[in-house]
TIMI-980453 format. One line per 4 residues: number of its first residue (from 1); their letters; for each residue x, z, y of N, C-alpha, C. Coordinates in pm, whole numbers, plus 50000, padded with zeros to 5 digits. Each point is the difference from the previous one (the first is absolute). Layout:
# TIMI-980453
NUM) A) X/Z/Y/X/Z/Y/X/Z/Y ~ ...
This chain:
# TIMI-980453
1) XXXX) 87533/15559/87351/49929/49905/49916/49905/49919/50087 ~ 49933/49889/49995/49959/49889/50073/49873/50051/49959 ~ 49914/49910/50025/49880/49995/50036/49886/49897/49875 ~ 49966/50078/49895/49930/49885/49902/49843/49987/50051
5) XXXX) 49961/50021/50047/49845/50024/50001/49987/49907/50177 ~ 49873/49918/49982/49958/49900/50134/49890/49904/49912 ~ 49987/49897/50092/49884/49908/49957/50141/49915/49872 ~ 49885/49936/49954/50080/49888/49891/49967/49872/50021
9) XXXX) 50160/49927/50005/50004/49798/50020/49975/50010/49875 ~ 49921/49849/49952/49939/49972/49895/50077/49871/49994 ~ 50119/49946/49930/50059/49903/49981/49987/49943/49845 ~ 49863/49914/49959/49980/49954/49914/50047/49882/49957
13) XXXX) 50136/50007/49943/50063/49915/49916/50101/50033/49920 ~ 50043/49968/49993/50138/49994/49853/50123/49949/50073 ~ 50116/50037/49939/50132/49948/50038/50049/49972/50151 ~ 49966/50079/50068/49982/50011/50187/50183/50014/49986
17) XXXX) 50078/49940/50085/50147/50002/49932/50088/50025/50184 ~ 50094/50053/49979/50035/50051/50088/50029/49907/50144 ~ 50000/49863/49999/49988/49928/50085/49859/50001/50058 ~ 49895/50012/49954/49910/50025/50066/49937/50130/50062
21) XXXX) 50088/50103/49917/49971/50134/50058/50061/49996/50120 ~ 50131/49966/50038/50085/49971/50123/50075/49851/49949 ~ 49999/49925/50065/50066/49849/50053/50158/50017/50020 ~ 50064/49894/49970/50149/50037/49970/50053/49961/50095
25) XXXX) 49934/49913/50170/50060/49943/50080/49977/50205/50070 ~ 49969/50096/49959/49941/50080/50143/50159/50170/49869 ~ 50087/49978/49954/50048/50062/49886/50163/50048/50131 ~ 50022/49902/50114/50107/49997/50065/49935/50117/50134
29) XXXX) 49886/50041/49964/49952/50141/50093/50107/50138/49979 ~ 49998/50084/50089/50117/50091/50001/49881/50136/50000 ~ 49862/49993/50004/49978/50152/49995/49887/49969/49887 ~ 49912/50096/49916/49897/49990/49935/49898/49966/50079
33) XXXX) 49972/50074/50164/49874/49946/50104/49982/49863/50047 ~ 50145/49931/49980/49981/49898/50014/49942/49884/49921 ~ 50008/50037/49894/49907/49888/49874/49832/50041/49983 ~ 49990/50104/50078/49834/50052/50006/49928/49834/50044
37) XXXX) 50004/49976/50066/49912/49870/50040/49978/49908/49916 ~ 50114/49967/49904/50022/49864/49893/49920/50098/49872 ~ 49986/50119/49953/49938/49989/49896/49873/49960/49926 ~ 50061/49951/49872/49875/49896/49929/49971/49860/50116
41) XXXX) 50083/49940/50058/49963/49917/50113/49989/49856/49921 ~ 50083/50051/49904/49977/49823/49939/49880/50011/49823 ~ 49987/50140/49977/49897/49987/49924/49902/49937/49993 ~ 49938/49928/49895/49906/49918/49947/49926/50011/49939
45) XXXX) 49881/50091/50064/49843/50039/49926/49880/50000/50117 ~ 49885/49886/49934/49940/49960/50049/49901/50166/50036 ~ 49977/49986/50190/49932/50067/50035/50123/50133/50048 ~ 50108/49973/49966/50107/50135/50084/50054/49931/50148
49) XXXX) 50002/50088/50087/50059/49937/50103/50059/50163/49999 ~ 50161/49972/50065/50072/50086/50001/49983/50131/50142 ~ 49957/49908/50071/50029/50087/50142/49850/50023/50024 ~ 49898/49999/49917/49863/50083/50000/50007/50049/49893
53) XXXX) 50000/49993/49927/50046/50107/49841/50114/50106/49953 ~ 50087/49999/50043/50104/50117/49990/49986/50129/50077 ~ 49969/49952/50121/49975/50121/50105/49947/50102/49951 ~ 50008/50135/49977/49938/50084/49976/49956/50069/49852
57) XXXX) 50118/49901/49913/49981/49977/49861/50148/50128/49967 ~ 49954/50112/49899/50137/50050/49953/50036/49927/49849 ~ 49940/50008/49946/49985/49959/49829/49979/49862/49972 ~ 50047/49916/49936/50022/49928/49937/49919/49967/49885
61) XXXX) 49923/49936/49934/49947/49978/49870/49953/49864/49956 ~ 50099/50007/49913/50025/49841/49930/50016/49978/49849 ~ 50066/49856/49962/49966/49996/49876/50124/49951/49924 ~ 50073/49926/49887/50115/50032/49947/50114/49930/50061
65) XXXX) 50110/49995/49955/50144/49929/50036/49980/50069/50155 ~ 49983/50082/50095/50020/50043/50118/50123/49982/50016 ~ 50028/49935/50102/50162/50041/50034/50119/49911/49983 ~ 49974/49878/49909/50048/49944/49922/50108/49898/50119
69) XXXX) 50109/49948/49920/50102/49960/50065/50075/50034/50059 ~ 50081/49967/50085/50113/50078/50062/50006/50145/49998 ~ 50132/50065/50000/49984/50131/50011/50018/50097/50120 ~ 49927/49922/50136/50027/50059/50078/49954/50143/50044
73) XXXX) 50101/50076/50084/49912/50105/50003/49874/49992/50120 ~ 50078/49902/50057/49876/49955/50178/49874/50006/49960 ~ 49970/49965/49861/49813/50018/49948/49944/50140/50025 ~ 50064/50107/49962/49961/50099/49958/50030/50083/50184
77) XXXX) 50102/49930/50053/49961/50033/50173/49939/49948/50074 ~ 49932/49858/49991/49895/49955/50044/49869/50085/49978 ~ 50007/50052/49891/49887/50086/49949/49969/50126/50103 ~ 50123/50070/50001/50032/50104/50077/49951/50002/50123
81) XXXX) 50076/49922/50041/50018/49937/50168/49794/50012/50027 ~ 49954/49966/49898/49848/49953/50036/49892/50111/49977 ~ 50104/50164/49964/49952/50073/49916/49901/50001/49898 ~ 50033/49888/49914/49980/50039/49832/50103/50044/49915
85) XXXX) 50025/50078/49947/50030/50092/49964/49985/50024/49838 ~ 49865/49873/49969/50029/50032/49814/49918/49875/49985 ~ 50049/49912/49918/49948/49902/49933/49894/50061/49852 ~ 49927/49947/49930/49960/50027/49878/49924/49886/49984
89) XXXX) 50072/49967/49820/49978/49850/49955/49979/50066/49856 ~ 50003/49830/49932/49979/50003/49840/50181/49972/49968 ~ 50086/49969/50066/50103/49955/49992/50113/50005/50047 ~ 50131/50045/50036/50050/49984/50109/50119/49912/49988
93) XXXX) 50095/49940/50032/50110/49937/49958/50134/50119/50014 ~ 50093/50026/49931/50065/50119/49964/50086/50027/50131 ~ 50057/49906/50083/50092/50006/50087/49900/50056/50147 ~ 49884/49975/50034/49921/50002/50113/49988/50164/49938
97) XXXX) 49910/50021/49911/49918/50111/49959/50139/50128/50065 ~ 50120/49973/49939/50110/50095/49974/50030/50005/50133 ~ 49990/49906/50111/49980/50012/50161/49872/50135/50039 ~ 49954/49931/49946/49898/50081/50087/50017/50143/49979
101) XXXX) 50062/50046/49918/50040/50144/49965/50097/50057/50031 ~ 50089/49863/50009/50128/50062/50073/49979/50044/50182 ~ 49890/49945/50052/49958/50035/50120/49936/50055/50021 ~ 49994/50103/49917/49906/50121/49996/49848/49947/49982
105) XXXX) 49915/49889/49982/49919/49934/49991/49906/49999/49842 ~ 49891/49983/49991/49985/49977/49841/49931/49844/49969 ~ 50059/50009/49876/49941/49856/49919/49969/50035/49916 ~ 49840/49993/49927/49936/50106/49928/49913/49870/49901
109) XXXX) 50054/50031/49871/49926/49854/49901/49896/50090/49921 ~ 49885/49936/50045/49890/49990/49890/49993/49883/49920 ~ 49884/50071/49863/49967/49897/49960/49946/49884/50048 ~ 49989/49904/49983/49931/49890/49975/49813/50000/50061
113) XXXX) 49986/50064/49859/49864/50000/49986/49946/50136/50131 ~ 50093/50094/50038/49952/50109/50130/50011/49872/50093 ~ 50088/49940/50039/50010/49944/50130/49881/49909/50000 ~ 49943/49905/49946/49889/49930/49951/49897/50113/50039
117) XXXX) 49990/50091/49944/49881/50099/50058/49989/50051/50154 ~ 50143/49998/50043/49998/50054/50107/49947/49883/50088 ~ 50108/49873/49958/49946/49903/50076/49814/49961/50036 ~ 49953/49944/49913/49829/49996/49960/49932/50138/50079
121) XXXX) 50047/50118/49969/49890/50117/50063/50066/49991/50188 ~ 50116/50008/50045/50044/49999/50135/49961/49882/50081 ~ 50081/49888/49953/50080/49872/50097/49873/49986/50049 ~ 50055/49946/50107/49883/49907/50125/49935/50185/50104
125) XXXX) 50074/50092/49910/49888/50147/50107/50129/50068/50034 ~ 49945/50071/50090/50093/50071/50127/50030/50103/49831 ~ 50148/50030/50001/50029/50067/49903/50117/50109/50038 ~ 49979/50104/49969/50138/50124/49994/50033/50020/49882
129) XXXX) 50141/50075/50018/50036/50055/49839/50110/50112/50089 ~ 49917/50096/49909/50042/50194/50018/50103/49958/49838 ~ 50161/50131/50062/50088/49939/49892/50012/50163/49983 ~ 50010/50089/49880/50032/50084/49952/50108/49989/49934
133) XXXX) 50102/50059/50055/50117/50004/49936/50036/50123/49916 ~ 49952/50090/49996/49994/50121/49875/49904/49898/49888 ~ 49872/50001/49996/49938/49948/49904/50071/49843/49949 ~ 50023/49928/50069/50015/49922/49979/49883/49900/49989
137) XXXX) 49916/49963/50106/49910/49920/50023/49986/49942/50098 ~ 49911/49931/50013/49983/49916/50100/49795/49971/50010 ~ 49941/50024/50125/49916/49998/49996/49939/49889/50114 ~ 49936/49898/49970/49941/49864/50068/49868/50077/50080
141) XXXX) 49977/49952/50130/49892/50043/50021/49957/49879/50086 ~ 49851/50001/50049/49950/49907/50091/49926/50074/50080 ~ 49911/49947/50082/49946/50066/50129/49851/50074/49970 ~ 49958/49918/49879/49881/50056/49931/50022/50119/49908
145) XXXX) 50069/50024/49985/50057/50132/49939/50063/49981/49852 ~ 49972/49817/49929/50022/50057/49874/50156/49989/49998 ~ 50051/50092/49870/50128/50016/49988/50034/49976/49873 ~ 50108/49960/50025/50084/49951/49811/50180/50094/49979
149) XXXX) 49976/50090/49904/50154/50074/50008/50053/49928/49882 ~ 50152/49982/50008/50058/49917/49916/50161/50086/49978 ~ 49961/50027/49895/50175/50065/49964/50119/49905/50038 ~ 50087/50042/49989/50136/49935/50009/50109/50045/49974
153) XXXX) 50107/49942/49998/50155/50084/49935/50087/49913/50015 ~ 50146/50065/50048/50099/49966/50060/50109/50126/49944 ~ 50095/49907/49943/50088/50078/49975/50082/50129/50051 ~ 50095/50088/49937/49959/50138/50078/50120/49932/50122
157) XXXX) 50130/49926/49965/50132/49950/50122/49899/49914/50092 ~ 49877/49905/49952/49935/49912/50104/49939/50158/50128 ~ 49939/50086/49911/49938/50106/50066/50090/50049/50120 ~ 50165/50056/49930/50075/50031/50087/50010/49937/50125
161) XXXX) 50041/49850/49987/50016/49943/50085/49948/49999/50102 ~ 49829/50002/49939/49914/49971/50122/50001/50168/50083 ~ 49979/50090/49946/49986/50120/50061/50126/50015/50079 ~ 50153/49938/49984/50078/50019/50083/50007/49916/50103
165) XXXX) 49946/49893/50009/49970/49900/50121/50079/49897/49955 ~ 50037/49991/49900/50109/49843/49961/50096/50031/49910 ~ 50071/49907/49945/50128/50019/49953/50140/50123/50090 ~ 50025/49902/50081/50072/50079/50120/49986/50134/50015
169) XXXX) 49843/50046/50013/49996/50161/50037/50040/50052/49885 ~ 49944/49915/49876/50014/50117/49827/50186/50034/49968 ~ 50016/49854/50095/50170/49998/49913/50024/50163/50111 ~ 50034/49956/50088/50016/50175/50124/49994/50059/49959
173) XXX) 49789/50026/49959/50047/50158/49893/50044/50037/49913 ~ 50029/49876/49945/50050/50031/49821/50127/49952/49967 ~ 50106/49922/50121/50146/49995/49948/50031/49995/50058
């Protein structure tokens, strides 16, 4: 199983669509390490620069339509490649989200109104998130100590998936 827990990218917008997660001129790459450099390269939010902001980022946290457009899977290995490892939005678009699980990865939808909270109490501060996978939580922290735990839930086949490392490993053990 991968790795949910690191600092958290704070990608505040809506409808972030798979051309901007990875660029469609960089799709003719032959390994996942190789699209590490182009991710989010053509994203468009004032105050992100890609190659000082990703570094060192596992988690993902954003806001609805994530994912949206094409159904490539190169989004969800750009992700990889950069080790993030779990997006969490208000939204996801059905074809990306169902990626990210098939790569052993999670795409984890809150509400609305949590992500709004999370956003307002975190963004702009050095932020972690501890992922309990028995409980099923997720806990925000900052450097000053305060902390925010936030339930979550993922279906029990999304669960499988991820605990077997992808699609690929679950099909092995199971047909």
């Amino acid at each position: 199983m991968k790795n949910f827990n690191g600092d958290v990218l704070f990608l505040d917008r809506s409808d972030i669509n798979t051309d901007e997660i990875i660029p469609a001129k960089y799709l003719t790459e032959n390994s996942k390490e190789a699209l590490r450099p182009y991710l989010l390269e053509d994203l468009s939010l004032d105050g992100f620069d890609p190659g000082r902001d990703i570094s060192g980022k596992s988690v993902v946290l954003t806001r609805s339509n994530f994912g949206c457009g094409s159904s490539r899977e190169h989004a969800p290995w750009a992700f990889e490649a950069n080790g993030i490892n779990m997006v969490i939005a208000s939204g996801f678009a059905r074809i990306f989200r169902q990626n990210m699980f098939n790569c052993g990865m999670m795409a984890v939808e809150l509400p609305r109104d949590t992500v709004e909270i999370i956003f307002n109490k975190f963004n702009g501060q050095k932020t972690s998130i501890t992922t309990d996978m028995e409980k099923m939580a997720f806990t925000f922290n900052v450097p000053t100590g305060e902390a925010l735990e936030i339930p979550f839930s993922i279906s029990q086949y999304d669960l499988s998936l991820v605990k077997a490392g992808g699609w690929v490993e679950y099909a092995d053990k199971n047909y």
